[in-house]
N, C-alpha and C positions, 0 to 999 in steps of 0.2 A: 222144272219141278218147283213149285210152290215155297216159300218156305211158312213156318207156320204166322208169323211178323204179317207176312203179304195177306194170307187170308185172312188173317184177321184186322185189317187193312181193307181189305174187300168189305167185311161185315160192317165197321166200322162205320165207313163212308157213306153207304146206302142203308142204313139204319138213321144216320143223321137226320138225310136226307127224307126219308117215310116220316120221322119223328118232326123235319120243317115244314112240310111240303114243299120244297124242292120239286118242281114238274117234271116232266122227264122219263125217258125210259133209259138203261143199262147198256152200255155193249160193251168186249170183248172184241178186242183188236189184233188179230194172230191168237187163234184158243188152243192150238194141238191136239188135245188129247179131250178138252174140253171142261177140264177143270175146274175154272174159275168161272167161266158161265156156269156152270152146274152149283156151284155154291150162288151164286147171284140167284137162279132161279129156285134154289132152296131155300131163300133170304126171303123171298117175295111169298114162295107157300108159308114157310112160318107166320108169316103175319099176316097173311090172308088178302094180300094186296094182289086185286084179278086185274086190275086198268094199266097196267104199266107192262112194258117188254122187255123178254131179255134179247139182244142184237148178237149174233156168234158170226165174225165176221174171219174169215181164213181163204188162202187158196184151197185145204182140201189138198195142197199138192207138193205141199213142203217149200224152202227157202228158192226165191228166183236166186238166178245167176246174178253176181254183185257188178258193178261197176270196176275194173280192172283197175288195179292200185288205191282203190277206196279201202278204207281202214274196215268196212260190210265183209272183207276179203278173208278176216281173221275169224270172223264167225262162222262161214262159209265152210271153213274147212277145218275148224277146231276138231283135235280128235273126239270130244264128248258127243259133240253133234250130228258125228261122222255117222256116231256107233248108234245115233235113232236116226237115220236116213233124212236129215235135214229136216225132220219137222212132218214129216209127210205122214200124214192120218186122214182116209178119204173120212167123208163127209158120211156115209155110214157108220164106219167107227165110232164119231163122234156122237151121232144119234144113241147109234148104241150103247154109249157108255150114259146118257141122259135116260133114258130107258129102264136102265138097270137100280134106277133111282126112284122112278115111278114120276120123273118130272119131263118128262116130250109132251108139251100140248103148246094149244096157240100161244099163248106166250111165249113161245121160243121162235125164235123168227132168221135162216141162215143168210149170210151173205156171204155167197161162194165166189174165190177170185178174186185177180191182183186187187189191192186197196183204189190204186189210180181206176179201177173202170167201173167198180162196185158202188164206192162209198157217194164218188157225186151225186149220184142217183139213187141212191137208198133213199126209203120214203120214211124216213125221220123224221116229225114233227120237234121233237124238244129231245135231251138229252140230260139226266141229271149227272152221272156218275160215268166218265171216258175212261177206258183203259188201255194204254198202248202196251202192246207188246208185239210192236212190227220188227224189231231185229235192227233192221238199218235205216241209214237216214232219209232213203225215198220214201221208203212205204210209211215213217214214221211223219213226216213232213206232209204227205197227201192225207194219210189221216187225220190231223190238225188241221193243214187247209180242209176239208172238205164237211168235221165235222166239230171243231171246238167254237164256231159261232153258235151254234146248234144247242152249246151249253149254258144250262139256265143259271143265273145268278145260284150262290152256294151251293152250286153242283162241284164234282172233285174230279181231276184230272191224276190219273193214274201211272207213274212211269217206269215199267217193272225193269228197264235195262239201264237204268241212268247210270249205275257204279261199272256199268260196262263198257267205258266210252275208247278203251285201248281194243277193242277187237267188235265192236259194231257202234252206228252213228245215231240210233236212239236219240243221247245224249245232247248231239251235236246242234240236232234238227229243231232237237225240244229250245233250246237256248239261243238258236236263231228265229224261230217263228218268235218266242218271246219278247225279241229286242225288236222281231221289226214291228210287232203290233202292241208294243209298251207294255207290258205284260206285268206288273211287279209283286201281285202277289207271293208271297213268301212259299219258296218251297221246302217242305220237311223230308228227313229220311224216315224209312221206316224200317230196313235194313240194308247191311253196307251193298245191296245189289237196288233197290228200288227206291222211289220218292216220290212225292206225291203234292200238288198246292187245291186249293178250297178259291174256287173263282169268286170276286170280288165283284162288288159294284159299278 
């Protein structure tokens, strides 16, 4: 669940972004329920922006099984997560809660399925605004490899689990892609669960 810090963190970032032109289209890296695409593509009706997409990227099937003794192991099986069945909202649900909004049209664009087989081959031209929220350090790590070159100068990189590095690897994978591809733009918090840096030159 969102907090209200995060969405408006959402708004933020991709308003900049309309306000620089920053190229690029949105995505949504693990959506659930579908939330935070669903404000992104209400972002883009508000200001009447028809050329840009929003990307809703999810298994559709809830959290994969984690690597045994990876610290992915505590999220896995945290009671909170237990009690919404790992994440899992078929890809109707999710539809349908866009719907109820009056925003399902071409601009919304799904990518159903692990991160590792989806995102290499997503037909992404540019990217302004990434948002991870893969849970653990593979699917967070394949999403960066596959799609933060992709991201255009002053686009923003979104990281909704970073305060969460004691029970999933988010954290972990964000800080190593980092170091190995010299990364140093500044990163902020924006609440004690999320953080966020603005890609540099």
């Amino acid at each position: 669940i969102c907090s209200e810090k995060r969405l408006n963190n959402i708004q933020f970032c991709m308003e900049d972004c309309l306000a620089k032109n920053v190229p690029g289209d949105f995505i949504e890296c693990g959506a659930w329920r579908g939330g935070a695409a669903i404000l992104m593509r209400g972002i883009l009706a508000a200001h009447g922006v028809t050329d840009r997409i929003v990307w809703v990227a999810d298994s559709f099937q809830g959290l994969p099984t984690p690597p045994i003794g990876s610290v992915d192991e505590q999220m896995y099986n945290f009671e909170a997560v237990l009690e919404i069945d790992r994440f899992a909202v078929t890809l109707e649900e999710v539809k349908s809660n866009f719907l109820r909004y009056g925003l399902l049209d071409h601009q919304v664009q799904f990518l159903p399925g692990w991160f590792n087989e989806t995102l290499p081959s997503a037909p992404i031209d540019k990217l302004a605004v990434l948002r991870l929220d893969g849970d653990y350090y593979e699917s967070t790590m394949d999403t960066l490899v596959s799609l933060y070159p992709k991201l255009s100068v002053g686009g923003y990189v979104i990281i909704d689990d970073w305060g969460l590095d004691r029970m999933c690897g988010e954290k972990q994978a964000v800080l190593e892609y980092r170091q190995e591809h010299q990364i140093t733009d500044d990163i902020r918090a924006i609440d004690y669960h999320s953080a966020y840096w603005q890609k540099g030159g």
